[in-house]
The first five atom37 places (N, CA, C, CB, O) and aatype in JSON, in Angstrom:
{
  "aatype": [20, 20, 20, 20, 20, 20, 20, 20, 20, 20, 20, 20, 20, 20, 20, 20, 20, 20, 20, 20, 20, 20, 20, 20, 20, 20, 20, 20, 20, 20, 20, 20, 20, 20, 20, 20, 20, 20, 20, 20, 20, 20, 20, 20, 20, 20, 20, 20, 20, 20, 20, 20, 20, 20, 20, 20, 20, 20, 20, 20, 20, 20, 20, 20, 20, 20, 20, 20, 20, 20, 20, 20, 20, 20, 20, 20, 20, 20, 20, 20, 20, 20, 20, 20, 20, 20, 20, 20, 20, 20, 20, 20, 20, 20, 20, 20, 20, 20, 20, 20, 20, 20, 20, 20, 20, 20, 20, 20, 20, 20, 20, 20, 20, 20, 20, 20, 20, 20, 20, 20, 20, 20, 20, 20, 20, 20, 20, 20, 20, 20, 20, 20, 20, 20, 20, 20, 20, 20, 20, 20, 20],
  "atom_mask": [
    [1, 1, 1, 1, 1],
    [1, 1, 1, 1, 1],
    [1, 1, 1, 1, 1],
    [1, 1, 1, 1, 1],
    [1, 1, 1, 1, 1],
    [1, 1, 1, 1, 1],
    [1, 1, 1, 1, 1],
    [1, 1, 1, 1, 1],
    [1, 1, 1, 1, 1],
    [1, 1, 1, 1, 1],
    [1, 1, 1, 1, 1],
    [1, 1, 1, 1, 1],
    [1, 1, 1, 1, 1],
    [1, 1, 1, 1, 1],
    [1, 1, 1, 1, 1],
    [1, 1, 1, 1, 1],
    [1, 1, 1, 1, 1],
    [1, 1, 1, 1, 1],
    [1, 1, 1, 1, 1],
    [1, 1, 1, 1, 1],
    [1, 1, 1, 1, 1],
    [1, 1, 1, 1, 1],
    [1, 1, 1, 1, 1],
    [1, 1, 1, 1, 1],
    [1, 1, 1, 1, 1],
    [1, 1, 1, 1, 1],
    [1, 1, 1, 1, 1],
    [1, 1, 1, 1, 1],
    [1, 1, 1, 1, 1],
    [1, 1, 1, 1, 1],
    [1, 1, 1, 1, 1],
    [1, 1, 1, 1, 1],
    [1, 1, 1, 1, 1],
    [1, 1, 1, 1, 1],
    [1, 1, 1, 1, 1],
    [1, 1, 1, 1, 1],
    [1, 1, 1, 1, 1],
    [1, 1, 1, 1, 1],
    [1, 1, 1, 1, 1],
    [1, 1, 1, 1, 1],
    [1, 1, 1, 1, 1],
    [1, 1, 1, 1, 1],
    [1, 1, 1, 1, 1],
    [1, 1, 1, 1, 1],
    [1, 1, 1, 1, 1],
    [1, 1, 1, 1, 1],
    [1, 1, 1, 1, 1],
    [1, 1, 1, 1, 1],
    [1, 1, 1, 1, 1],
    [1, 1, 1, 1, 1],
    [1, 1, 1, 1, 1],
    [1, 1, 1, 1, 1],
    [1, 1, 1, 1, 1],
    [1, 1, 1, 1, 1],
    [1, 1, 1, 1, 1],
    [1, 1, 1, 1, 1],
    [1, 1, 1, 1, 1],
    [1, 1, 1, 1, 1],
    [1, 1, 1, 1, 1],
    [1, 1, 1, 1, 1],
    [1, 1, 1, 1, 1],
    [1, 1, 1, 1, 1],
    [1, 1, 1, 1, 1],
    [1, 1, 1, 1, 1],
    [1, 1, 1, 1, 1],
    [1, 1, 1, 1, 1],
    [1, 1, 1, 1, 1],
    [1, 1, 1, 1, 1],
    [1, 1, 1, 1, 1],
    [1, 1, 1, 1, 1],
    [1, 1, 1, 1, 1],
    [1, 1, 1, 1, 1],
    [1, 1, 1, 1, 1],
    [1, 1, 1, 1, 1],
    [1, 1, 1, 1, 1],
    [1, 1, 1, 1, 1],
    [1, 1, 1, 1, 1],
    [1, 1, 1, 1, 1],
    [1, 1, 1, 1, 1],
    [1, 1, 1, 1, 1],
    [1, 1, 1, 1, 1],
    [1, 1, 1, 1, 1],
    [1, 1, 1, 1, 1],
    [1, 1, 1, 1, 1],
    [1, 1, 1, 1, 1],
    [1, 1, 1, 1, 1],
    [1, 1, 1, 1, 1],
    [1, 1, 1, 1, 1],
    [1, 1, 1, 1, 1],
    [1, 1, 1, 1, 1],
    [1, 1, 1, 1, 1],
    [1, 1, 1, 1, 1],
    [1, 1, 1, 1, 1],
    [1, 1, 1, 1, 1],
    [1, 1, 1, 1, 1],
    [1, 1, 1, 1, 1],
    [1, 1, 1, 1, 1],
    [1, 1, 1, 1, 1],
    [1, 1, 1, 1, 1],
    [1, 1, 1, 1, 1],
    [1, 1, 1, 1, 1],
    [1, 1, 1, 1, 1],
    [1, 1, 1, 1, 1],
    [1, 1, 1, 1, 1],
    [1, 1, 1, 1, 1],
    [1, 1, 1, 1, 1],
    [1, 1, 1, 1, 1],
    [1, 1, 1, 1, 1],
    [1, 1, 1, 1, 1],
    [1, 1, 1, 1, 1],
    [1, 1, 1, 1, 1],
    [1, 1, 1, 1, 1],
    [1, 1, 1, 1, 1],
    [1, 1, 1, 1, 1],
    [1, 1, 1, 1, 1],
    [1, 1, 1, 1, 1],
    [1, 1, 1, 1, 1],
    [1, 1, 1, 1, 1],
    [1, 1, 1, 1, 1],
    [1, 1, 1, 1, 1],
    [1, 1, 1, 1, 1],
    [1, 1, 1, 1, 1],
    [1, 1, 1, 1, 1],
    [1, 1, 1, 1, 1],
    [1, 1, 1, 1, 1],
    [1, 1, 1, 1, 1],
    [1, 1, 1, 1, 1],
    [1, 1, 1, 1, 1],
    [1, 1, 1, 1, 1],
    [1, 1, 1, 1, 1],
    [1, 1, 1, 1, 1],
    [1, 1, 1, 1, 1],
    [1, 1, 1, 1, 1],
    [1, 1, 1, 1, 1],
    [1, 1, 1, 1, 1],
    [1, 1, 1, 1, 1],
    [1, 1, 1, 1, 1],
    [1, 1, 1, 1, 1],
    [1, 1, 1, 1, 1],
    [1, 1, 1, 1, 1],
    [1, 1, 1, 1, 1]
  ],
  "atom_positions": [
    [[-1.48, -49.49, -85.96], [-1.43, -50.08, -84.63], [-0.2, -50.96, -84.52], [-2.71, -50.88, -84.34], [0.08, -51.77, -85.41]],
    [[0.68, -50.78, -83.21], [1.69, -51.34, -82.8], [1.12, -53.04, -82.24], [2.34, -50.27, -81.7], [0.46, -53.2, -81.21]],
    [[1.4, -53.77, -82.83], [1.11, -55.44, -81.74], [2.3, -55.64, -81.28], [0.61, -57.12, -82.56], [2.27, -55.72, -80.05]],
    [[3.63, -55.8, -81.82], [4.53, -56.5, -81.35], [5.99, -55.36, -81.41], [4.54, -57.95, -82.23], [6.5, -54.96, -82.46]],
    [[6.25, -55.17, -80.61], [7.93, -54.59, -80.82], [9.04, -55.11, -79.96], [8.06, -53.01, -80.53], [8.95, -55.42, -78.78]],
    [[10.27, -55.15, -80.84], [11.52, -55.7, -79.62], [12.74, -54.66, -79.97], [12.2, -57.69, -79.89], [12.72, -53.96, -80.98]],
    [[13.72, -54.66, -79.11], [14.79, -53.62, -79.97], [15.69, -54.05, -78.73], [14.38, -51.58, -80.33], [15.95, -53.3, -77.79]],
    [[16.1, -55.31, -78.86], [17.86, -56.01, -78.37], [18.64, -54.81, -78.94], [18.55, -57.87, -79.33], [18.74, -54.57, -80.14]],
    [[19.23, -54.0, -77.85], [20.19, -53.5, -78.07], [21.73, -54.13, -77.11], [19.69, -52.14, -77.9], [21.55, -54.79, -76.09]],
    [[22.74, -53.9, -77.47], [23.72, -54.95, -76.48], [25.26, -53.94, -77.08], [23.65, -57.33, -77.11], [25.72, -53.47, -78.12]],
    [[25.56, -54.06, -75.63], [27.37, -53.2, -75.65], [28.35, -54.2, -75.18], [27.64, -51.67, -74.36], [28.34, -54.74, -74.08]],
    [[29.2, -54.39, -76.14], [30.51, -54.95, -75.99], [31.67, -54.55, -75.81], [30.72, -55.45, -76.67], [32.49, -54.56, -76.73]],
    [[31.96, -54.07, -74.48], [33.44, -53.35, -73.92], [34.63, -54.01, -73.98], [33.44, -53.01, -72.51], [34.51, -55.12, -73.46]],
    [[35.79, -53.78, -74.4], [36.92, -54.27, -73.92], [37.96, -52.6, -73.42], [37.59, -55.41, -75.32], [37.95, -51.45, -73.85]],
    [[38.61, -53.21, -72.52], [39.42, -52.25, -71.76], [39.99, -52.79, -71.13], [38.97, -51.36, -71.1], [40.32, -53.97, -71.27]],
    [[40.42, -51.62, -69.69], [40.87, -51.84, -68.61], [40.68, -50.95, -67.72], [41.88, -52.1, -68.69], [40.57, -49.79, -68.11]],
    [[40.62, -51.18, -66.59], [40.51, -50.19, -65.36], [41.55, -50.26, -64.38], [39.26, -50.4, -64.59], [42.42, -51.1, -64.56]],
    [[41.6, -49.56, -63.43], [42.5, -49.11, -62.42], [41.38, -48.38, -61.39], [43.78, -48.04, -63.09], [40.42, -47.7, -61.77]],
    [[41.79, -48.74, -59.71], [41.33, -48.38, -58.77], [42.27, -48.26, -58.05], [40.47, -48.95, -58.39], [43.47, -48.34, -58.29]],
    [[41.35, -47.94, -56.54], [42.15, -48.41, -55.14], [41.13, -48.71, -54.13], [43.18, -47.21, -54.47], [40.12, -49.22, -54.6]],
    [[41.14, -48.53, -52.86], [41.21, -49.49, -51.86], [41.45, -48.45, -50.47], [42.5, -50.68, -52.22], [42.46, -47.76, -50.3]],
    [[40.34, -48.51, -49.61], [40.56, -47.73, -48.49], [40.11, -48.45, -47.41], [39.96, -46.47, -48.55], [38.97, -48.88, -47.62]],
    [[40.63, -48.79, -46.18], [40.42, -48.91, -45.24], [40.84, -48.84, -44.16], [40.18, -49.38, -45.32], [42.06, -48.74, -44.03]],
    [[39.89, -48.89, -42.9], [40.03, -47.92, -41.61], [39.39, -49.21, -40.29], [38.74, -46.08, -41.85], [38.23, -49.57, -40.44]],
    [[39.91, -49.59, -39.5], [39.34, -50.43, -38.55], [39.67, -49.62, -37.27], [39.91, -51.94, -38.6], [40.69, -48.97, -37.06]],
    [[38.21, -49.87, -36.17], [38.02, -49.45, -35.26], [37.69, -50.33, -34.0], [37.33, -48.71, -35.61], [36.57, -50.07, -33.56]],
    [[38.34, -51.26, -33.33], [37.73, -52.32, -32.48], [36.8, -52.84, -33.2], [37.18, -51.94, -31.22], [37.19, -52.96, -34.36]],
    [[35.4, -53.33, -33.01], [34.76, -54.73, -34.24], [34.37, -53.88, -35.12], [33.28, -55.94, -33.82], [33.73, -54.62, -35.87]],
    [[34.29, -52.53, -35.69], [33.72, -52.15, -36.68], [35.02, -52.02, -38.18], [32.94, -50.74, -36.1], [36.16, -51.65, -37.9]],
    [[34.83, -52.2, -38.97], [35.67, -52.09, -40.15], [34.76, -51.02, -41.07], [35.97, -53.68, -40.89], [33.55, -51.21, -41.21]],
    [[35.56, -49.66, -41.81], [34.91, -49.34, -43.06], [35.83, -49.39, -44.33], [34.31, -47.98, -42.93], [37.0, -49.0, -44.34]],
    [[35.16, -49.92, -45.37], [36.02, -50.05, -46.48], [35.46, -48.65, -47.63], [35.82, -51.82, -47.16], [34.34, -48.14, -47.51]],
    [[36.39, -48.25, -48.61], [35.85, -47.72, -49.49], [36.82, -47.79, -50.71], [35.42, -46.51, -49.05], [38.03, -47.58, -50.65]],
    [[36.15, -48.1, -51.74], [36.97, -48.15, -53.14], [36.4, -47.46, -54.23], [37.15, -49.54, -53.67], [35.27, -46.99, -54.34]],
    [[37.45, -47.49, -55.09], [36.99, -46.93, -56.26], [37.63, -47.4, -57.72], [37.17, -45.54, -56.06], [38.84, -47.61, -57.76]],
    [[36.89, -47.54, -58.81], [37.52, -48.05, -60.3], [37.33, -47.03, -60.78], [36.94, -49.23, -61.21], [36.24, -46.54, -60.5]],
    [[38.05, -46.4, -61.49], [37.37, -45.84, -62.99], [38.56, -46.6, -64.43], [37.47, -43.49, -62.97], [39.71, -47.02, -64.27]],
    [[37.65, -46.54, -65.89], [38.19, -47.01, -66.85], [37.8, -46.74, -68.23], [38.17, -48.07, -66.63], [36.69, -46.33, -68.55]],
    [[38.71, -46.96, -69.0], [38.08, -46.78, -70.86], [37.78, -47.72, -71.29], [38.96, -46.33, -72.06], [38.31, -48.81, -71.07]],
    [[36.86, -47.49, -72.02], [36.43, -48.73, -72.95], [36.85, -48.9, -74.65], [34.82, -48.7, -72.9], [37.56, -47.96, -75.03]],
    [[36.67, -49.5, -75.28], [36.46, -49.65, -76.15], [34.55, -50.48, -76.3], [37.79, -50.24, -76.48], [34.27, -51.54, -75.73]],
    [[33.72, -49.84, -77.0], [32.39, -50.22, -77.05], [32.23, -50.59, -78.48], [31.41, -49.13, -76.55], [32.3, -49.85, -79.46]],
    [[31.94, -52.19, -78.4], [31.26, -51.99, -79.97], [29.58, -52.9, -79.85], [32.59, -52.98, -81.49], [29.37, -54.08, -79.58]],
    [[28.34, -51.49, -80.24], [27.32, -51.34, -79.59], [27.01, -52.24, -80.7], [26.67, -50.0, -79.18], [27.84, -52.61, -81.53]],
    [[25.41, -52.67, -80.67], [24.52, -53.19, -82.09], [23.09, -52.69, -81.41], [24.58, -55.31, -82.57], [22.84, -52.11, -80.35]],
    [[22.24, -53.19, -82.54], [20.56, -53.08, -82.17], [20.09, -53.91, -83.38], [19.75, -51.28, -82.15], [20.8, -54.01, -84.38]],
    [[18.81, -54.54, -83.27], [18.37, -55.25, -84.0], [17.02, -54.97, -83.35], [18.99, -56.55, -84.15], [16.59, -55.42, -82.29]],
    [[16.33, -53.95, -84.37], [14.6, -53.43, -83.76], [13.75, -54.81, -84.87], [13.92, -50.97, -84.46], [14.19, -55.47, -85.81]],
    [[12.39, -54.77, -84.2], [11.15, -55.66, -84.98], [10.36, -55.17, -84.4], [10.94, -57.2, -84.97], [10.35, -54.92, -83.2]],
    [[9.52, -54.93, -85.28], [7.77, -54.96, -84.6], [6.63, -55.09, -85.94], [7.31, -53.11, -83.6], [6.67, -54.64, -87.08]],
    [[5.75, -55.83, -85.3], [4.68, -55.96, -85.86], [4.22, -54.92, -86.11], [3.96, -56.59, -85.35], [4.47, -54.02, -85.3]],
    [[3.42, -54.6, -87.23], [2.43, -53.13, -87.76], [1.59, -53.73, -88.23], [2.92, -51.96, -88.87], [1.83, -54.53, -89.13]],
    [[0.08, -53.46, -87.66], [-0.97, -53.61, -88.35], [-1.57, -55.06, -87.46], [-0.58, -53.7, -90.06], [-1.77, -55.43, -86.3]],
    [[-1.71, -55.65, -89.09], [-2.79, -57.46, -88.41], [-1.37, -57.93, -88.24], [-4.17, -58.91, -89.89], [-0.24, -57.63, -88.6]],
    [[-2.03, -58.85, -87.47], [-0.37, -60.38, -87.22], [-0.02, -60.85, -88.85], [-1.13, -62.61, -86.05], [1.08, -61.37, -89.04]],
    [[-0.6, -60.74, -89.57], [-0.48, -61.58, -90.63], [0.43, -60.71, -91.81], [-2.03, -62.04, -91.09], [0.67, -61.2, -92.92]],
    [[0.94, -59.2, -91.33], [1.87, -58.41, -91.99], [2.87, -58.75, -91.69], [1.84, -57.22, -91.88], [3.16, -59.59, -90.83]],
    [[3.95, -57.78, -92.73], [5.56, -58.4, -92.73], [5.89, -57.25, -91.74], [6.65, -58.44, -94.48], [5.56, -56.06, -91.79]],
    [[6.77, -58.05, -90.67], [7.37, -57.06, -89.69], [8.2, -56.03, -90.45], [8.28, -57.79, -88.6], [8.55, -56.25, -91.61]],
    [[8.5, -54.93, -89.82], [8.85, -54.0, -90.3], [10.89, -53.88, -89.38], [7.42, -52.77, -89.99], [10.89, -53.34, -88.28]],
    [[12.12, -54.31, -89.84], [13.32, -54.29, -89.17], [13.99, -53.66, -89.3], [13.88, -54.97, -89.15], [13.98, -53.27, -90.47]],
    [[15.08, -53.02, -88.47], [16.27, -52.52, -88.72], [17.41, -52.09, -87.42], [15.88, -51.39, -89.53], [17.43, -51.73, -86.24]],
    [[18.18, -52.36, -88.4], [19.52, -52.75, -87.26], [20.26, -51.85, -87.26], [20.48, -53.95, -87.49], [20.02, -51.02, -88.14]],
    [[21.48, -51.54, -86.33], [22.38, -50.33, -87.08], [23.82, -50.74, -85.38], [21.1, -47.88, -87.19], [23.6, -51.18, -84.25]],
    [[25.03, -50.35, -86.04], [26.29, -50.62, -85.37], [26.95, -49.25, -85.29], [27.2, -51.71, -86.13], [26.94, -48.2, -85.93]],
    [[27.56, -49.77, -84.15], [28.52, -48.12, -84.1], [29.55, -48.66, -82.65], [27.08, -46.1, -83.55], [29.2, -49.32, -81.67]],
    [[31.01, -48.05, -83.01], [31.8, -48.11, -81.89], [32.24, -46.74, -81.47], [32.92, -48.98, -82.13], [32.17, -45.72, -82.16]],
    [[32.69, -46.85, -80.24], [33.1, -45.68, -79.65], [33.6, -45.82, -78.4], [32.17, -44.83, -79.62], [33.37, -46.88, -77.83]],
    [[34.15, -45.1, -77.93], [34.74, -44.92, -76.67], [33.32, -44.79, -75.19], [35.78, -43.34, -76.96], [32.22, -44.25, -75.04]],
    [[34.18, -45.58, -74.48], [33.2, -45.79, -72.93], [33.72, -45.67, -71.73], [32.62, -47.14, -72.7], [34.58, -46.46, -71.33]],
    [[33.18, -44.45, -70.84], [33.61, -44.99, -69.56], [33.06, -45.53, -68.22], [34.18, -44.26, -69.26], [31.87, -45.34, -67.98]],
    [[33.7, -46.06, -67.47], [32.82, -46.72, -66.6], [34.01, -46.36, -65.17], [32.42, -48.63, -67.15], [35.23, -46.41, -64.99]],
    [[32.76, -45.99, -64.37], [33.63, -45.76, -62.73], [32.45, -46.02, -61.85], [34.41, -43.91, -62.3], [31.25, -45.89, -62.12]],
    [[33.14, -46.47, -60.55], [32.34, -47.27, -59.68], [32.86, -46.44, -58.54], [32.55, -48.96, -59.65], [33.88, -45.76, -58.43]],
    [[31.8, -46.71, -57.68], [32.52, -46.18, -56.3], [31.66, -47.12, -54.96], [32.24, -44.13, -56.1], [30.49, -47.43, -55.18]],
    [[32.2, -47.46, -53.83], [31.91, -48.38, -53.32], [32.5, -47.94, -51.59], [32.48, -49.61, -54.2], [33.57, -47.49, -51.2]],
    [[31.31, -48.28, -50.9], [31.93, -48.14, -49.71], [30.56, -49.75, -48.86], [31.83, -45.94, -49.03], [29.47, -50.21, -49.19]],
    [[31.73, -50.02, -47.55], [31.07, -50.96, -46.79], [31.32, -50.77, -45.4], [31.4, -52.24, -47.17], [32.23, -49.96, -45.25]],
    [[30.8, -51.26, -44.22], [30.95, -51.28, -42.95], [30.3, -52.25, -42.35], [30.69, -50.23, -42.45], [29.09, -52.52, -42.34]],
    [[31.82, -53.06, -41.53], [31.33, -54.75, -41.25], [32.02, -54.37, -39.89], [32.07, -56.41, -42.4], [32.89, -53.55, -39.6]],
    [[31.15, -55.48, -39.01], [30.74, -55.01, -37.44], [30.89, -56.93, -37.45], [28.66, -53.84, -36.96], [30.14, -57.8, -37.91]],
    [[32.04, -57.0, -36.83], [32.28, -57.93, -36.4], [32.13, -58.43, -35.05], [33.11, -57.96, -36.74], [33.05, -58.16, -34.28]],
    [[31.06, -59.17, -34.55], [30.73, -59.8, -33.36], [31.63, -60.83, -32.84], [29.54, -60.33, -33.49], [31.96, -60.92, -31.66]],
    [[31.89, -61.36, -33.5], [32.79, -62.74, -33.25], [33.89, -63.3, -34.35], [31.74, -63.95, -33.09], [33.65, -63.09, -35.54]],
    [[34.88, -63.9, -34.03], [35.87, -64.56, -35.07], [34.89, -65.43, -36.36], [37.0, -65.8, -34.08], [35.49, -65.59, -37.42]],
    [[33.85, -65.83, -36.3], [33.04, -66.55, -37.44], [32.34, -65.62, -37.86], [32.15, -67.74, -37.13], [32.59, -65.57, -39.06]],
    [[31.66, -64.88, -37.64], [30.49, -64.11, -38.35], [30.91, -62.29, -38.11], [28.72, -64.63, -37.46], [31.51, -61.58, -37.31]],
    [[30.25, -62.19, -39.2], [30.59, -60.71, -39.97], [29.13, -59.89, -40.14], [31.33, -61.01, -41.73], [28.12, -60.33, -40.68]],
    [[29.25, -59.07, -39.76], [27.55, -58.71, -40.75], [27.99, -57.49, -41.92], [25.89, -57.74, -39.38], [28.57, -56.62, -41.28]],
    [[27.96, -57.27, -42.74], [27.79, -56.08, -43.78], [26.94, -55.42, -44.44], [28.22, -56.21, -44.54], [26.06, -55.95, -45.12]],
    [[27.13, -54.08, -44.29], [26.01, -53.26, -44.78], [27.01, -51.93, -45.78], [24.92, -52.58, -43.17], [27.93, -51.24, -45.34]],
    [[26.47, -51.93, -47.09], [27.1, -50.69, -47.82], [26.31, -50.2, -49.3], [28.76, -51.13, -48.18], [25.2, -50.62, -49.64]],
    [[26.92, -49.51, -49.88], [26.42, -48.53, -50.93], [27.11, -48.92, -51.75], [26.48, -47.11, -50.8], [28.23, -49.21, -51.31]],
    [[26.92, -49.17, -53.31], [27.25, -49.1, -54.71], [26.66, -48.08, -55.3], [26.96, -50.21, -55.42], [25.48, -47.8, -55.09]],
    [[27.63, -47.28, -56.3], [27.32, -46.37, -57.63], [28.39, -47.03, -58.53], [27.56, -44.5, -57.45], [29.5, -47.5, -58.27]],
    [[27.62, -46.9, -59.76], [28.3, -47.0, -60.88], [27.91, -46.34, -62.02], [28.38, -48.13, -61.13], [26.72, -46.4, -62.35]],
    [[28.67, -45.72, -62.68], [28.32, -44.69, -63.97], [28.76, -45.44, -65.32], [29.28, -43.09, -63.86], [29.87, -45.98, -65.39]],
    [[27.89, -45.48, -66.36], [28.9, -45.71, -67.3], [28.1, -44.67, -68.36], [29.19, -47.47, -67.76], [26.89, -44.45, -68.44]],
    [[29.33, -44.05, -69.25], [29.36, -42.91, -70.09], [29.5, -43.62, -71.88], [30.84, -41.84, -69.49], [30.42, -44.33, -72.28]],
    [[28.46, -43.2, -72.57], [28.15, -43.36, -73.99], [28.03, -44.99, -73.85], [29.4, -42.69, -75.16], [29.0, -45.48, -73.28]],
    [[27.44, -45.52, -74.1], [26.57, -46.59, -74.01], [25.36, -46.67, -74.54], [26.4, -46.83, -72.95], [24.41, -46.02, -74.11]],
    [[25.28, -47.69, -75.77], [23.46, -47.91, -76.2], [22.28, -48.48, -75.5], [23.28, -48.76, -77.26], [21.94, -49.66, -75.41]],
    [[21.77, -47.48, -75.06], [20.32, -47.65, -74.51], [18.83, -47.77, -75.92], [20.13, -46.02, -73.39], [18.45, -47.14, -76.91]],
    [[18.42, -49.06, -75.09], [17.41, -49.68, -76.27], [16.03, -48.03, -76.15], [16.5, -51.94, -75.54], [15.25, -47.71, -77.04]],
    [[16.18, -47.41, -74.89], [15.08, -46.56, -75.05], [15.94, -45.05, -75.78], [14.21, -46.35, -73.36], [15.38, -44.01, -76.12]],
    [[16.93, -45.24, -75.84], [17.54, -44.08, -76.61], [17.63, -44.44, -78.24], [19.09, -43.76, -75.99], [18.54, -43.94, -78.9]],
    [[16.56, -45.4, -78.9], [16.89, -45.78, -80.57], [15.34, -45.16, -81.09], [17.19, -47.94, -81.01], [14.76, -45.68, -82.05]],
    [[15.03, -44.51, -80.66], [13.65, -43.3, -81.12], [14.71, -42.26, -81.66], [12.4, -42.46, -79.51], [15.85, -41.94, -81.34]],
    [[13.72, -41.84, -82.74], [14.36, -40.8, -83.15], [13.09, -39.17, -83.98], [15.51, -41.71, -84.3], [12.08, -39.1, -84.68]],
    [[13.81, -38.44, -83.45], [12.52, -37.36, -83.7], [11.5, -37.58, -83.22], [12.07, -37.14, -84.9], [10.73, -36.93, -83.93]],
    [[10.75, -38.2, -82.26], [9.72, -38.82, -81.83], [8.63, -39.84, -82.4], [9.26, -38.01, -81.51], [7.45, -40.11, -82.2]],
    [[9.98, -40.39, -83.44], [9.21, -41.11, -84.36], [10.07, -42.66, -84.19], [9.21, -40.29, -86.05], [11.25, -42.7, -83.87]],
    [[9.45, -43.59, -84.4], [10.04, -44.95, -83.9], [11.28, -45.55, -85.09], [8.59, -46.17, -83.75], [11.22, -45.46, -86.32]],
    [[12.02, -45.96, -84.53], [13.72, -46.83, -85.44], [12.54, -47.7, -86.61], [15.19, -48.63, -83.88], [13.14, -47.9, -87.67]],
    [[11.6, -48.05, -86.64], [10.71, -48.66, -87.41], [10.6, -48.54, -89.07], [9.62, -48.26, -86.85], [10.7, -49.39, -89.96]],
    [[10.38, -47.25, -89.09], [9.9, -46.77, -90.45], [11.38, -46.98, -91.19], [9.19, -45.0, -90.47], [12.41, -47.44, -90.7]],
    [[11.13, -46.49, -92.47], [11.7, -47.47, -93.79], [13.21, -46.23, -93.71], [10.29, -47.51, -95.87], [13.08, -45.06, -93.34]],
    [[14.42, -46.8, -94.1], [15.42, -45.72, -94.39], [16.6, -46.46, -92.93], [14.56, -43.68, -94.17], [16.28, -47.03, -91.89]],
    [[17.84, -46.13, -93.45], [18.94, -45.87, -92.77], [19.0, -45.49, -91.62], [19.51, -45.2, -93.24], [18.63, -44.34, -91.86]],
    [[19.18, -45.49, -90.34], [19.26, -45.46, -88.99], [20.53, -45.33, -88.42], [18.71, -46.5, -88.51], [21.19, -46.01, -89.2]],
    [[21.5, -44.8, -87.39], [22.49, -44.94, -86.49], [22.18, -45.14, -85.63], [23.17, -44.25, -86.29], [21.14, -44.61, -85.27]],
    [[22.85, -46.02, -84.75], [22.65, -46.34, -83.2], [22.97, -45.17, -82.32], [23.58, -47.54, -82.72], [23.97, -44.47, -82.48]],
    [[22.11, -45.01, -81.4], [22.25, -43.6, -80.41], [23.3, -44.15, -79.33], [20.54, -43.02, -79.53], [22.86, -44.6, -78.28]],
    [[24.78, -44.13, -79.59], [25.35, -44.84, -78.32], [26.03, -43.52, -77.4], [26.66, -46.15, -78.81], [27.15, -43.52, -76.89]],
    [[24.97, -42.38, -77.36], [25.44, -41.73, -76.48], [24.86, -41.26, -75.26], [25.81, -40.99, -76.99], [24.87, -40.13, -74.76]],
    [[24.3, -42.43, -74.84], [23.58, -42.67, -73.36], [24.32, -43.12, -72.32], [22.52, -43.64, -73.37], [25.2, -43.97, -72.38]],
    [[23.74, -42.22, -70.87], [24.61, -42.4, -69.72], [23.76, -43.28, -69.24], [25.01, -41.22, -68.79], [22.69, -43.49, -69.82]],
    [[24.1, -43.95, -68.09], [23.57, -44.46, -67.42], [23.83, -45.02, -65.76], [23.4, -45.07, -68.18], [24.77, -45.8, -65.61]],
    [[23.24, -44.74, -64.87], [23.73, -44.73, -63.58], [23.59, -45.53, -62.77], [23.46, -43.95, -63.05], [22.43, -45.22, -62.52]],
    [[23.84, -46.61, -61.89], [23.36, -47.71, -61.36], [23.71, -47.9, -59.7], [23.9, -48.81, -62.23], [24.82, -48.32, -59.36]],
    [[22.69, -47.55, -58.71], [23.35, -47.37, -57.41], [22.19, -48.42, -56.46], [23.46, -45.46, -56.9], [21.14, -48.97, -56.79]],
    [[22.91, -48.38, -55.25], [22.02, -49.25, -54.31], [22.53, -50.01, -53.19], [21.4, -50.2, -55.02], [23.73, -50.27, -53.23]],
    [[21.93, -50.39, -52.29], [22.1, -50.56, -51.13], [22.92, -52.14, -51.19], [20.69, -50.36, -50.36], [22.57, -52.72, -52.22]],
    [[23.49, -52.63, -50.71], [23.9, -54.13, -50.14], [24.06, -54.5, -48.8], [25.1, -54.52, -50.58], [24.08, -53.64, -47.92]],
    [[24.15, -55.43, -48.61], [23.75, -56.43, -46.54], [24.02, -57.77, -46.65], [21.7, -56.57, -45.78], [23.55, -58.41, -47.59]],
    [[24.83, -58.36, -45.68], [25.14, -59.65, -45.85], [25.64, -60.23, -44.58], [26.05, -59.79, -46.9], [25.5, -59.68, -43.49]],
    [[26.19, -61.31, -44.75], [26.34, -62.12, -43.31], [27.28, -63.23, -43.87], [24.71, -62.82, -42.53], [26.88, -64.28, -44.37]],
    [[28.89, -62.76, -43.71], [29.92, -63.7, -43.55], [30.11, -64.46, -42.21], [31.06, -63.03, -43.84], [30.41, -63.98, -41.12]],
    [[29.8, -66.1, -42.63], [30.36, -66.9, -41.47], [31.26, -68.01, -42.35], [29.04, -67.65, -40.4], [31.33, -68.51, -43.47]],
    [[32.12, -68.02, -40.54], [33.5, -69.05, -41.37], [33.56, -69.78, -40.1], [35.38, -68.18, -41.97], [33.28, -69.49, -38.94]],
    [[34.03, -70.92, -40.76], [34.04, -72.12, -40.16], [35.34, -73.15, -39.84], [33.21, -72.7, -40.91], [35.15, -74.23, -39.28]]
  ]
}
């Protein structure tokens, strides 16, 4: 029996990116749209624990590192409807991708848990996708 499990996994990028920048105005409506993409340099970790058995057993740990290459691109669009010289309203869309990245639910292996006894690699070849709505209300004074 499982009581306790944790598995901090954490990615440390350094790089750089490059984008651009689009926009189009129409009497009070404005639309913007941009875009990044970039390489990384990733250097991933994990540090798993979990309890097995009674509370009063020795947790069972293991950690494992790995670097590799990452990419990350965004794409972004907005449309602000300007009523007046002070206030703005905005409404738009975010996506963002990022490519080989450690995911804490990608450190299973064979369908068997990072837990058991023996040597491990970090799985840092998980995508992951991140999108969603935004809305706001610039006033200036």
């Amino acid at each position: 029996t499982v009581n306790n499990t944790a598995t901090p996994t954490y990615n440390s990028m350094i790089g750089g990116q490059g984008g651009g920048r689009f926009s189009m105005s129409k009497g009070l409506f404005t639309w913007e749209g941009t875009g990044n993409a970039g390489l990384f340099y990733n250097n991933g970790s994990m540090h798993s624990r979990t309890q097995v058995g009674a509370p009063a057993a020795t947790p069972a740990t293991n950690q494992a590192k790995s670097d590799c290459e990452s990419f990350v691109g965004e794409l972004n669009t907005m449309l602000t409807f300007r009523p007046t010289a002070s206030v703005a309203l905005r409404a738009g869309y975010q996506v963002m991708w990022i490519c080989n990245t450690a995911l804490a639910v990608d450190q299973f292996f064979n369908g068997t848990s990072i837990y058991t006894a023996g040597a491990r690699s970090l799985n840092d070849r998980g995508d992951i996708i991140l999108h969603g709505p935004s809305a706001g209300v610039d006033v200036r004074w």
